[in-house]
NUMARTOR-296449 format. One line per 3 residues: for each residue y, z negated, x of C-alpha. Coordinates in Angstrom, 1 decimal. Layout:
residues N
Y:Z:X ~ ... .
//
This chain:
residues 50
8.6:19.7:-26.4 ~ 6.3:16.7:-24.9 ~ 7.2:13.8:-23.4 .
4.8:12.9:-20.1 ~ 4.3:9.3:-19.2 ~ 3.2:8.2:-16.1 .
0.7:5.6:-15.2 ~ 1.6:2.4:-13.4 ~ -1.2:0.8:-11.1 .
-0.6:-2.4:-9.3 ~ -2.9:-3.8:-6.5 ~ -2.4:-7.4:-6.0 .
-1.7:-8.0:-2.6 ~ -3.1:-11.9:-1.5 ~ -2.0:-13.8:1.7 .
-4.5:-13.7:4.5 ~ -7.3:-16.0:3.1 ~ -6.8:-15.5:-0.7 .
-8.2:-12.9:-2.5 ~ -6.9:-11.7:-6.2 ~ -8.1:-12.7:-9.6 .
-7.6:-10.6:-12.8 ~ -5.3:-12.8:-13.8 ~ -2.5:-12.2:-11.7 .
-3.1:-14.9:-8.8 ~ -4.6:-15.3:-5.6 ~ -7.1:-18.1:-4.5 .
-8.3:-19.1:-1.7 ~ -11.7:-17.2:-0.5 ~ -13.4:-20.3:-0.2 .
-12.9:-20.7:-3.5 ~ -14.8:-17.4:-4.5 ~ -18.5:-18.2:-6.0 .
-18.3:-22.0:-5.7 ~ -19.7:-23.4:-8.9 ~ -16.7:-24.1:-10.0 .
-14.0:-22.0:-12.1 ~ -10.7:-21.5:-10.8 ~ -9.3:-18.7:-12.1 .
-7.8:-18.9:-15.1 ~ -9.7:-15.6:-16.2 ~ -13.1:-17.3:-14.5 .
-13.6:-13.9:-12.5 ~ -14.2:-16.3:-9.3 ~ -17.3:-17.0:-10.6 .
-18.8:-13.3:-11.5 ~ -21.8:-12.3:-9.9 ~ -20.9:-9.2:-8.9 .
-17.6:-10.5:-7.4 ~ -19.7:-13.0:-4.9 .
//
């Protein structure tokens, strides 16, 4: 006998205008590649994100 698990995969869906960080929030696109860190995980500010 074997047990099968099945694998969850969530897309994080933003508002018109945000776009997702990998910490579970949205920002504002503005926001994206700024100088300045605002997602908690810092993935705002990754080059290949910009």
């Amino acid at each position: 006998f074997s047990k099968g698990y099945a694998k969850l995969y969530v897309q994080e869906v933003c508002a018109p205008g945000y776009r997702p960080c990998g910490a579970q929030e949205c920002i504002e696109e503005t926001k994206f590649c700024d100088g300045v860190v605002d997602c908690a995980d810092g993935s705002d500010e990754i080059p290949s994100k910009c």
